[in-house]
C-alpha positions in Angstrom: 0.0 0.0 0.0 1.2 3.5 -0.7 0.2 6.9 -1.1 2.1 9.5 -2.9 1.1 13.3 -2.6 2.5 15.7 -5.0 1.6 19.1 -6.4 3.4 21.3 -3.5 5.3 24.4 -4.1 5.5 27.9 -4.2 2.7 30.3 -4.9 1.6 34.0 -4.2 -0.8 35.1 -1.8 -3.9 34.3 -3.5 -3.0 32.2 -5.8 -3.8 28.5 -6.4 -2.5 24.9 -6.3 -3.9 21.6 -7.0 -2.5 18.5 -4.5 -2.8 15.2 -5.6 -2.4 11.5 -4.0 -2.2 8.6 -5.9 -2.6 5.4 -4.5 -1.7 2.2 -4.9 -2.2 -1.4 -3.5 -5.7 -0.9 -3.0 -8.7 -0.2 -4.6 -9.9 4.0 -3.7 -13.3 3.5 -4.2 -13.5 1.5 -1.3 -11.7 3.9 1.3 -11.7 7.2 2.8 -8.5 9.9 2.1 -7.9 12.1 4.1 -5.4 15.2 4.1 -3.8 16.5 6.8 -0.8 19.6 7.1 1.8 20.8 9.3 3.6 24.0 9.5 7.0 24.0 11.2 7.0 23.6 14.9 3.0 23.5 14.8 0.8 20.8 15.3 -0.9 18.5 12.4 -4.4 20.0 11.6 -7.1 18.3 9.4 -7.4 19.8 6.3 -9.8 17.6 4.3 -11.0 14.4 3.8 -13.5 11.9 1.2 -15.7 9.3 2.6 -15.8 6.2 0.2 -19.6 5.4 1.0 -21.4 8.2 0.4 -19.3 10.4 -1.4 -19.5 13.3 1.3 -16.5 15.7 2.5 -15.0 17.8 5.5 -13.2 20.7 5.4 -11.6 22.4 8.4 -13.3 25.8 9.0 -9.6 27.8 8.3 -10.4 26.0 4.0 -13.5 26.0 4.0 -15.0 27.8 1.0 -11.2 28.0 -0.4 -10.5 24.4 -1.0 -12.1 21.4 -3.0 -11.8 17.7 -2.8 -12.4 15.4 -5.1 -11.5 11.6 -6.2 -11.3 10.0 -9.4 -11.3 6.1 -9.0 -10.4 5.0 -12.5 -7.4 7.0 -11.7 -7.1 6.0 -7.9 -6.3 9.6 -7.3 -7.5 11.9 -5.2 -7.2 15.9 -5.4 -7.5 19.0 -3.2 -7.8 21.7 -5.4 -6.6 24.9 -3.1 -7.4 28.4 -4.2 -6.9 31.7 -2.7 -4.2 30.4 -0.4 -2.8 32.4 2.1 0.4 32.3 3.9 -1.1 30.5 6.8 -1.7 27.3 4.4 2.6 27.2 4.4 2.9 23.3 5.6 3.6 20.0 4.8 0.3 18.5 3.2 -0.2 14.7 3.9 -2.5 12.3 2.2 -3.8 9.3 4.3 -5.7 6.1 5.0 -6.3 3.6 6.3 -7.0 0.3 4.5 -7.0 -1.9 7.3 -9.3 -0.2 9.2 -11.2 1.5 6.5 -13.0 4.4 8.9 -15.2 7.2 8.2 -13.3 10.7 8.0 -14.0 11.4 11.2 -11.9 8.5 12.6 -9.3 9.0 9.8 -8.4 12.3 11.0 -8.3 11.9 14.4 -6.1 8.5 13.8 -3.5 11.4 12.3 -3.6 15.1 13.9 -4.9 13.8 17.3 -3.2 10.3 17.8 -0.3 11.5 15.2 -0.1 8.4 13.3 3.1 7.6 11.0 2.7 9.9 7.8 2.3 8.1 4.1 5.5 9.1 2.6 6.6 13.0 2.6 4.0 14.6 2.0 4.5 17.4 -0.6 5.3 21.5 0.7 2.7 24.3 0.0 4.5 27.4 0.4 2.1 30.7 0.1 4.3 33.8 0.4 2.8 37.6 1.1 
């Protein structure tokens, strides 16, 4: 199993950048992907994340209304389109799962910011500068 986030870099205040995670190992339909970020010498906060069953989504109140996610199966990617970033959204941005388990977003998250599970990989660096 592995999941690989990419899309990071650097980008104006107000500007835009679309994250993606591809899996592999597993089929993505079947599981919830979350994303999760942390700034230097801050804690993890959940970003975002896709339930598998019902297609519904969270967004912590700090994106909400400024980022999208979204999942395309056939390609076993998921996305988190990001748009008028601020310098606040500078982090590390980690895709995760949890195939074992397979919970609902709720779980997921807490599994990672709150019981700071192992990350998937590097994750891939957002850097918004003012």
């Amino acid at each position: 199993v592995q999941l690989q986030a990419s899309g990071g870099g650097l980008v104006q205040l107000g500007g835009s950048l679309r994250l993606s995670c591809v899996v592999s190992g597993f089929t993505l339909d079947y599981y919830a992907i979350g994303w999760f970020r942390q700034a230097p010498g801050k804690e993890r906060e959940g970003v975002s994340c896709i339930n598998n069953r019902d297609g519904s989504t969270y967004y912590a109140d700090s994106v909400k209304g400024r980022f999208t996610i979204s999942r395309d199966n056939a390609k076993n990617t998921v996305y988190l389109q990001m748009n008028s970033l601020k310098p606040e959204d500078t982090a590390v941005y980690y895709c995760v799962t949890d195939p074992d388990l397979n919970p609902d977003c709720v779980l997921l998250l807490r599994l990672w910011v709150i019981h700071n599970r192992p990350s998937w990989g590097q994750g891939t660096l957002v850097t918004v500068s003012s």
